[in-house]
Structures are given as C-alpha cells and as structure tokens.
ZAMARGU-4260 file (C-alpha; in steps of 0.2 Angstrom, whole numbers, plus 5000, padded with zeros to 4 digits):
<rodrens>
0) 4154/5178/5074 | 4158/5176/5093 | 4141/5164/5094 | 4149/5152/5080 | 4165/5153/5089
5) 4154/5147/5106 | 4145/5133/5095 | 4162/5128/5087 | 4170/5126/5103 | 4156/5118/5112
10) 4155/5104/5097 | 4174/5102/5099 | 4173/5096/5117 | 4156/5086/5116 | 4165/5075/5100
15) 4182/5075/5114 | 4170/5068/5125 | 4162/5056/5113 | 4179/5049/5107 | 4188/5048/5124
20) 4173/5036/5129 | 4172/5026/5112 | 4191/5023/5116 | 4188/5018/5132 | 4174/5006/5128
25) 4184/4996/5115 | 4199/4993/5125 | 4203/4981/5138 | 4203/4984/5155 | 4213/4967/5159
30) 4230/4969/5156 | 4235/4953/5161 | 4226/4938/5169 | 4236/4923/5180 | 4235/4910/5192
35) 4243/4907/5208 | 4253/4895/5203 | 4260/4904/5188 | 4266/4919/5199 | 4272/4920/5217
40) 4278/4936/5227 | 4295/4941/5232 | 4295/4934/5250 | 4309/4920/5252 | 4298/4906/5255
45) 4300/4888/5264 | 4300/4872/5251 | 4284/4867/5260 | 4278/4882/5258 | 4280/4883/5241
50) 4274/4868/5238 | 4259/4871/5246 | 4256/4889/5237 | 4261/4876/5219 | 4248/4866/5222
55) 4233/4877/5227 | 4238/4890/5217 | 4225/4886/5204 | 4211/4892/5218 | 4219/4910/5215
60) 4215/4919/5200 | 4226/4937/5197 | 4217/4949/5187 | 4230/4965/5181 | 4218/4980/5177
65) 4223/4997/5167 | 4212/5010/5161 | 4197/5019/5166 | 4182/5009/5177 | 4167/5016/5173
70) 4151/5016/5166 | 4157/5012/5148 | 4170/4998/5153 | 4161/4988/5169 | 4150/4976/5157
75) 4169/4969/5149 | 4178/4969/5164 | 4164/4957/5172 | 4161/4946/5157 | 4181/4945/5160
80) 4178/4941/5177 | 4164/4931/5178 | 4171/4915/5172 | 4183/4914/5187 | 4169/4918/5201
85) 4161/4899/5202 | 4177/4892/5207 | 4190/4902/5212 | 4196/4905/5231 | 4203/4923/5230
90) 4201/4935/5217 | 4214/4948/5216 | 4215/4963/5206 | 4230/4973/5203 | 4226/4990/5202
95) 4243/4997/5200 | 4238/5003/5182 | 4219/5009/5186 | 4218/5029/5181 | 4200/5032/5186
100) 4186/5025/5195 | 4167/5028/5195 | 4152/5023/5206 | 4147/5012/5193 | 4162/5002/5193
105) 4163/5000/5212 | 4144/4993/5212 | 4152/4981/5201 | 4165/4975/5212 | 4154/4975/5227
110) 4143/4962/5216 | 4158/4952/5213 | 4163/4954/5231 | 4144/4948/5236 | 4144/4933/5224
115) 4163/4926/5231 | 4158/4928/5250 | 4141/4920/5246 | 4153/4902/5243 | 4166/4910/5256
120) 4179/4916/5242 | 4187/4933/5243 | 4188/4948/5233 | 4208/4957/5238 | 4216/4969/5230
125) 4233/4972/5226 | 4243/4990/5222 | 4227/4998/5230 | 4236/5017/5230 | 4228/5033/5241
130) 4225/5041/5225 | 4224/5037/5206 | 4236/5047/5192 | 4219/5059/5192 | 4219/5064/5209
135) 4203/5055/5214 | 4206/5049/5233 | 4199/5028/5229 | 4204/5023/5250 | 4195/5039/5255
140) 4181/5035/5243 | 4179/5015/5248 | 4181/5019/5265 | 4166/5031/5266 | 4155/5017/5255
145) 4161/5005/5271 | 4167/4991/5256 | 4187/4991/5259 | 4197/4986/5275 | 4214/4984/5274
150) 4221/4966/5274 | 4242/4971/5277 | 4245/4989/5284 | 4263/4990/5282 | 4265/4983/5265
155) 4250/4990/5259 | 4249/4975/5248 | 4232/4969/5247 | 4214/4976/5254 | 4202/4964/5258
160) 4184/4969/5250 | 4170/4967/5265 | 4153/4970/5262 | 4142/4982/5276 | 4129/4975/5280
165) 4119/4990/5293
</rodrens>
C-alpha cells in the first residue's frame, strides 16, 4: 500500500510539472509591444524635446514581458522580437511583470544584445528589480555572467545590456 501511495505521489508531481510547462509554452510572453513615439515617460519635457522624442520615436521599440523566460518560452519570445532587430535603435524590455528567469533565456538576450550592437543598437531594460516574485536574485545573477551595467543608478530605470568580451 505505502509503495502505491509513493508511485501515486510521484506521478502527481511529474504531471504538475508537465502541465505547468505546457501552460507556459502556450502563452505569450509579450504582454504588450509599442513604440516610442506611442509612449513617453513622466519627465516634464521641453516642446523641442518632445518633438524630437515624436519624431524619432519609431527607432525605439518597447517590448512588455510577463511570465516565466525559460527553456519552453525563449523560441516565442524571439520570433516576437526578431522582426524589431534589423531596424530598430533601442530595444527595451519591461520586466516589471517577469516571474522567472533561466540560463536559457539570458543566452537568448545576450544574442539579441550581440546582434543590436553588431549595427550599434542597444538592448535596455526597464523595471529591472533585485529579485523576481520567486526570490531568484536576476542583478546578482547577470552581474556574475558580466552581461548587465547599469544605465540610471538612482531611478533604476533602465540597465543597459553589454557584452564581456575577455
């Protein structure tokens, strides 16, 4: 009786497992997608300025991500991405609603970040927190990989992507 209580349990969590990841998989990992001229921060602004920010805006591309990066979800969030890399300037993601993180995904980015330098554009990130909802520690993490510096200390708005090249 106790082994079949063992197996049952052990099935239970494997088919958790298998529909958490199925889950993940099918959903979208970008919440929301704009451009710079579609969206602008809460700094008060000159005219000139904001005509200037109008006007180039569409060379800035916002990407809002949610979810889980990992494994099971880096091939959509490229093929979301991919047709903004031949021409946009800067990339940003919003990580504000970004729960977990995996090497996998991080590879990813460090692609994306290879590919926009390669023409001069940058990969930023916006709402980069300390740690996610899960605990995981994501500065700690890309700080030790060498791929994150940040851009605004005070704010902590955006962290400019940089590639170490030893």
């Amino acid at each position: 009786m106790q082994v079949s209580l063992i197996a049952a349990s052990v099935v239970g969590v494997a088919l958790a497992v298998l529909l958490f990841i199925r889950e993940q998989v099918h959903s979208s990992n970008v919440r929301r997608k704009m451009y710079g001229h579609q969206i602008f921060s809460k700094q008060i602004r000159l005219p000139q300025e904001r005509t200037v920010l109008e006007r180039q805006g569409q060379h800035t591309v916002v990407f809002e991500l949610q979810g889980s990066l990992f494994f099971g979800t880096t091939d959509r969030l490229y093929d979301a991405l991919e047709p903004e890399l031949r021409h946009c300037r800067y990339l940003i993601l919003d990580m504000r609603r970004v729960q977990s993180f995996d090497i996998s995904a991080a590879h990813m980015l460090q692609q994306v970040n290879d590919m926009l330098s390669e023409r001069g554009a940058m990969l930023l990130f916006a709402d980069f927190s300390q740690t996610l909802p899960t605990g995981q520690n994501l500065q700690h993490y890309f700080y030790q990989k060498g791929r994150l510096a940040w851009t605004d200390l005070q704010s902590k708005a955006l962290v400019k992507c940089t590639t170490n090249r030893d």
